[in-house]
N, C-alpha and C positions, 0 to 999 in steps of 0.2 A: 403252871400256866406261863404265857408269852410276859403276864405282868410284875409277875413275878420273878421272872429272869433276868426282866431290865432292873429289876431292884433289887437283884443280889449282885449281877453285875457292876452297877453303878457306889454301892456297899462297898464290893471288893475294892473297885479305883479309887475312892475316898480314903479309903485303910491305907492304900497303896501310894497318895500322892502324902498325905500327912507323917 
């Protein structure tokens, strides 16, 4: 789902700025 998307997206950029 769309809510889902934004919280793996948002997952991913947290991984990604850390």
């Amino acid at each position: 789902s769309l809510c889902f998307l934004i919280f793996y997206i948002s997952l991913k950029l947290s991984l990604l700025y850390n």
